[in-house]
PAZAPA-4460 file (N, C-alpha, C; in steps of 0.05 Angstrom, whole numbers, plus 32768, in hexadecimal, padded with zeros to 4 digits):
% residues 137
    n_x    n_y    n_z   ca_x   ca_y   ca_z    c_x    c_y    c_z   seq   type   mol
   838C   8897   86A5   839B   8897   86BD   83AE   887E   86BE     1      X     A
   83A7   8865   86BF   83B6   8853   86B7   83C8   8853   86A5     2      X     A
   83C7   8859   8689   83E2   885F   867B   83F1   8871   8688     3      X     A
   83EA   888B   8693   83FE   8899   86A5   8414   888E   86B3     4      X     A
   8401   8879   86CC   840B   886C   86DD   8423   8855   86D2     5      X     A
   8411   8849   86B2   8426   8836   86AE   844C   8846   869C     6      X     A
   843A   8859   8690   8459   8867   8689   8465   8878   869B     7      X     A
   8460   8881   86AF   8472   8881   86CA   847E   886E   86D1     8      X     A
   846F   8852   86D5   847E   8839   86E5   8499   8833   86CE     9      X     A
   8492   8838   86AE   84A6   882F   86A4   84C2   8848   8695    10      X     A
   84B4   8859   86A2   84CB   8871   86A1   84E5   8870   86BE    11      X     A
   84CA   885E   86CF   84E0   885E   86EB   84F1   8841   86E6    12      X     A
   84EB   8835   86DB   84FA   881A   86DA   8517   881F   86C7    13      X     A
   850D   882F   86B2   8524   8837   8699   8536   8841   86AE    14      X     A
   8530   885E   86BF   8542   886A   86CC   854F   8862   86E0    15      X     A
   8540   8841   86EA   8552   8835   86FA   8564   881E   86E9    16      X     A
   855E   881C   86D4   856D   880E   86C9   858E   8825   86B8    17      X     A
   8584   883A   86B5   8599   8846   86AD   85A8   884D   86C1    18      X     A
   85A1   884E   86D5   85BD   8858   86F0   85C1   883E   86FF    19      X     A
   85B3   8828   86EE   85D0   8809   8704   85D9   8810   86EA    20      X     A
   85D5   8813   86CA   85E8   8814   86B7   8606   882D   86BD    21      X     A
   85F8   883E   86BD   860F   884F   86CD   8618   884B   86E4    22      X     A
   8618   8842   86FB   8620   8835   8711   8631   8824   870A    23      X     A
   862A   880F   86F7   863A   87FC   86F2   8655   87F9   86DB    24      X     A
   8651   880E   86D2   8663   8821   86BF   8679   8831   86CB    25      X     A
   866F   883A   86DD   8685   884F   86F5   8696   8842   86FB    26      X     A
   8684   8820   870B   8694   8815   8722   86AB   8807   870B    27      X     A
   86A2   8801   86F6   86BD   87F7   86DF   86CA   8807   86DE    28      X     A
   86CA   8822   86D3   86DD   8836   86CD   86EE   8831   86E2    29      X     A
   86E6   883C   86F6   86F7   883C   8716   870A   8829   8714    30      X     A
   86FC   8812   871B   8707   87F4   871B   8724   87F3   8708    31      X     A
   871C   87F9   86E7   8732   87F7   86D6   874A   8815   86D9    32      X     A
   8740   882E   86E6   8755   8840   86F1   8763   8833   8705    33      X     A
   8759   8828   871B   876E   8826   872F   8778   8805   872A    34      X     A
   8772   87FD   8714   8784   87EA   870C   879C   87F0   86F9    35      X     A
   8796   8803   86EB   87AA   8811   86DC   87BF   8821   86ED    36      X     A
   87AF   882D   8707   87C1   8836   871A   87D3   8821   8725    37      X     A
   87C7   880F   8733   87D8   8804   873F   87ED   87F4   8729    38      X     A
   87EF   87EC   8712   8801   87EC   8700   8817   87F7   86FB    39      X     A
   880B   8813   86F8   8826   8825   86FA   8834   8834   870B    40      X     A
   882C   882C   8727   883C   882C   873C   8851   8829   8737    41      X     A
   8865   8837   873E   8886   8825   8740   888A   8835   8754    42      X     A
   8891   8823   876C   8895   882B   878A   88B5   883B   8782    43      X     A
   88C7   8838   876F   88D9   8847   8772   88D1   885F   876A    44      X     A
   88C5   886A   8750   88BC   8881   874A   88B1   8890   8764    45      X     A
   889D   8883   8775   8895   8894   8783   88A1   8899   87A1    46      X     A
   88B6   888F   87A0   88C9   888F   87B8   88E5   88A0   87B5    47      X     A
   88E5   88A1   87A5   8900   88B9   8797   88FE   88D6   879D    48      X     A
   8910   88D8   87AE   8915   88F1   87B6   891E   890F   87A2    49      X     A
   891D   8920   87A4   892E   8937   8798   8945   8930   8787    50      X     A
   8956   8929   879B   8977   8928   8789   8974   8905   8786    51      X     A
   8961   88F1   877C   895B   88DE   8776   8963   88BF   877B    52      X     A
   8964   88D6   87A5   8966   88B2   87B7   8956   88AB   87BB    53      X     A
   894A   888E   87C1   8933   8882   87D5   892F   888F   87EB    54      X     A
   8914   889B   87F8   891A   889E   8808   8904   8882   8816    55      X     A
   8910   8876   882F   890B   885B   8840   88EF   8864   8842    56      X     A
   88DC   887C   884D   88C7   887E   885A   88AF   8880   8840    57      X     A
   88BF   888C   8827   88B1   888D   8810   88A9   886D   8801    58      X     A
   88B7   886A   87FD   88B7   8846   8801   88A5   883C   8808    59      X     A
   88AA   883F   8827   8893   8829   8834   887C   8833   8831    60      X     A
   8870   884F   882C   885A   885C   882A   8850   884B   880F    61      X     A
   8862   8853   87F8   885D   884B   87DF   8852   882E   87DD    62      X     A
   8865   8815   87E7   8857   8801   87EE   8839   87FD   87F8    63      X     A
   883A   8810   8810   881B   880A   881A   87FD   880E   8806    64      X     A
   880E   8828   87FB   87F7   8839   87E2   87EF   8821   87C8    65      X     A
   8805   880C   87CF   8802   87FD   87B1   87F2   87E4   87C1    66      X     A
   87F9   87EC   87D7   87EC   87C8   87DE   87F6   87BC   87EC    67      X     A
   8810   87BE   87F2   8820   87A1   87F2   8821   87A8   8814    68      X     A
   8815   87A2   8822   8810   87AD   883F   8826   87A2   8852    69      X     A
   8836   8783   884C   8847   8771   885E   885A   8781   8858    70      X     A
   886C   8784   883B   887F   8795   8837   8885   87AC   8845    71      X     A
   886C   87C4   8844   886A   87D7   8852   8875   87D3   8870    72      X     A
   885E   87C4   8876   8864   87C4   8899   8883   87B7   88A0    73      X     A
   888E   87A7   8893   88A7   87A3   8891   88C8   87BC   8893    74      X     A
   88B6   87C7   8879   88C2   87E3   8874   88C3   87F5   8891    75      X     A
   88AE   87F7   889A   889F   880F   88AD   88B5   8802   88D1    76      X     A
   88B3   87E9   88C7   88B5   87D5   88DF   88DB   87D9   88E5    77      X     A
   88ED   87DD   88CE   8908   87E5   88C8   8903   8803   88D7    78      X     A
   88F7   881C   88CA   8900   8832   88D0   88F8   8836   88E8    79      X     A
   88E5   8831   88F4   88D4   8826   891A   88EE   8825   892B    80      X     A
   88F8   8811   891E   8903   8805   892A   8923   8813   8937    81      X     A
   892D   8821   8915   8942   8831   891A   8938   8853   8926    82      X     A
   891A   8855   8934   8924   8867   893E   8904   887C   8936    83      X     A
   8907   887D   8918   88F6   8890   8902   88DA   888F   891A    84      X     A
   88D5   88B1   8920   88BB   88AE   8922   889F   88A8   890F    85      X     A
   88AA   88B5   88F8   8894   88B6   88E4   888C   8891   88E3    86      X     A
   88A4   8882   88DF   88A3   8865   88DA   8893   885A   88F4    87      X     A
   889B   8865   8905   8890   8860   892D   8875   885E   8921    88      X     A
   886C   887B   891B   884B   8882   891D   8839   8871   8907    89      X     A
   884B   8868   88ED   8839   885B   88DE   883A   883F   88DE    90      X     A
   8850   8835   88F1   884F   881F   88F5   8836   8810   8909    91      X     A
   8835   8826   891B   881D   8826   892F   8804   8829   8926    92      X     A
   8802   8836   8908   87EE   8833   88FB   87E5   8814   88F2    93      X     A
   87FB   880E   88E8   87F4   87F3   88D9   87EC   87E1   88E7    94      X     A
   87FD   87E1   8902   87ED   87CD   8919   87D4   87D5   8923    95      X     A
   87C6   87E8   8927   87B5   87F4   892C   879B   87E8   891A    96      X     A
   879D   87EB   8900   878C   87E5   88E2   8795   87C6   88E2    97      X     A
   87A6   87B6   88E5   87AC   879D   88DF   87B3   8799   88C1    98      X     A
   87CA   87B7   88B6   87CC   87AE   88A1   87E7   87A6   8897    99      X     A
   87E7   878B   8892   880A   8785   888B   880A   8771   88A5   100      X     A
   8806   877C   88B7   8808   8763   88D1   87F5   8767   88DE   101      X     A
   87F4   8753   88F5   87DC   874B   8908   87DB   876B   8916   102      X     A
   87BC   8768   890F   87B2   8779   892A   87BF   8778   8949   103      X     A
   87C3   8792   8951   87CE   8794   8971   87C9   87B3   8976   104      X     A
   87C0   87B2   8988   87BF   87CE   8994   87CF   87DA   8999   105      X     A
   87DA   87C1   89AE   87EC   87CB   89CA   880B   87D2   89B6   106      X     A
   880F   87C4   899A   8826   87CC   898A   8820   87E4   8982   107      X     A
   8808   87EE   8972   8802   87FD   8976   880B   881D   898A   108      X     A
   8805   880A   89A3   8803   8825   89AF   8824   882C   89C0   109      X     A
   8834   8814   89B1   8847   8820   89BA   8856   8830   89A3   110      X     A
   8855   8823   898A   8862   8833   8976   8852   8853   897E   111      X     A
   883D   8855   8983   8832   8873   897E   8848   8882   8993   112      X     A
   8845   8873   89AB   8850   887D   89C4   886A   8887   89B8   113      X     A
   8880   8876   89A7   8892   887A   89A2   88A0   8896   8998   114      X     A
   888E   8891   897E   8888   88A7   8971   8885   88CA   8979   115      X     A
   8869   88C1   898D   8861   88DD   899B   887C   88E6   89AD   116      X     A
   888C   88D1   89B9   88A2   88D8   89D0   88B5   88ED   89BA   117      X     A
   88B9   88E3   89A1   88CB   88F6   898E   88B9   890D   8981   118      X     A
   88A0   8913   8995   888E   892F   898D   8886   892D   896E   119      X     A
   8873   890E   8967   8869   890B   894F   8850   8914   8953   120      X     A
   8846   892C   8948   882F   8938   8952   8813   8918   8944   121      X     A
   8814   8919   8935   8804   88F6   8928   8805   88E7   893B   122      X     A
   8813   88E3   894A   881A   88C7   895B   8806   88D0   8976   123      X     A
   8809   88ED   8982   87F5   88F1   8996   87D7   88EA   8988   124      X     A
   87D0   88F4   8979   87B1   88F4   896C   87AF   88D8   8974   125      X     A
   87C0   88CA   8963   87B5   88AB   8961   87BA   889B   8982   126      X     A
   87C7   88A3   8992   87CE   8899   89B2   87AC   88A4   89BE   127      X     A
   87A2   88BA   89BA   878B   88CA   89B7   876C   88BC   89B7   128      X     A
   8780   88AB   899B   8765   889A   8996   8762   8887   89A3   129      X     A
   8776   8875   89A6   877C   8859   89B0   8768   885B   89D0   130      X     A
   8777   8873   89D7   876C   8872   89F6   874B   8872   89F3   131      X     A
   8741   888F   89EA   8726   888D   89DF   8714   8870   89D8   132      X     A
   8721   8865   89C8   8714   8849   89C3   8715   8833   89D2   133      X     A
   8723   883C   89E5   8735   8827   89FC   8742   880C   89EA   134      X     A
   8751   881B   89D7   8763   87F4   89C9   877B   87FC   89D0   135      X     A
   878C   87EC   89D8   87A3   87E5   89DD   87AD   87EF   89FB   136      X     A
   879E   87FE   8A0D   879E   880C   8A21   879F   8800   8A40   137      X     A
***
């Protein structure tokens, strides 16, 4: 009974030692893909339109996807500004998450506002939330 007991205890130790080995194998793979990803990003590749203009909103998305979050909100903070709902609603995102700039609700909840006034169906959901959570309200 004892040898039983003791080659169970060391069948369970192997199998915990083989899945942090695999665990820890994954989390590298991963690690070295989305370092390879973010490498070959080129915010123009993925911002090029059809007949092979920039388009401004692709851009700033593209930025955000790579990282560069100040850029973005910069980007987002131009098209907001001239008007763009889509730019309205994700700009209100970024304030919302605090990413690229300071946390604010109440910016937030006016870009959404903005947005939703030009019938951004995204912009109600997220005005939706705000209230729900009571931030910026």
């Amino acid at each position: 009974m004892r040898k039983l007991i003791t080659i169970a205890t060391v069948l369970s130790v192997l199998l915990a030692l083989l899945g942090t080995v695999w665990i820890v194998r994954a989390i590298g793979e991963k690690e070295e893909a989305d370092t390879l990803l973010s490498e070959s990003l080129n915010v123009e590749d993925l911002a090029m339109t059809e007949d092979g203009k920039l388009d401004p909103l692709k851009v700033a998305y593209a930025n955000y996807e790579k990282g560069d979050l100040v850029k973005a909100a910069k980007q987002y903070t131009e098209l907001a500004e001239s008007g763009d709902p889509v730019g309205q609603r994700n700009l209100g995102f970024l304030y919302q998450r605090g990413h690229g700039v300071n946390p604010d609700y109440e910016k937030a909840m006016m870009w959404y506002s903005k947005a939703a006034e030009q019938g951004h169906r995204a912009a109600y959901n997220n005005i939706g939330f705000l209230y729900v959570a009571g931030l910026g309200v």
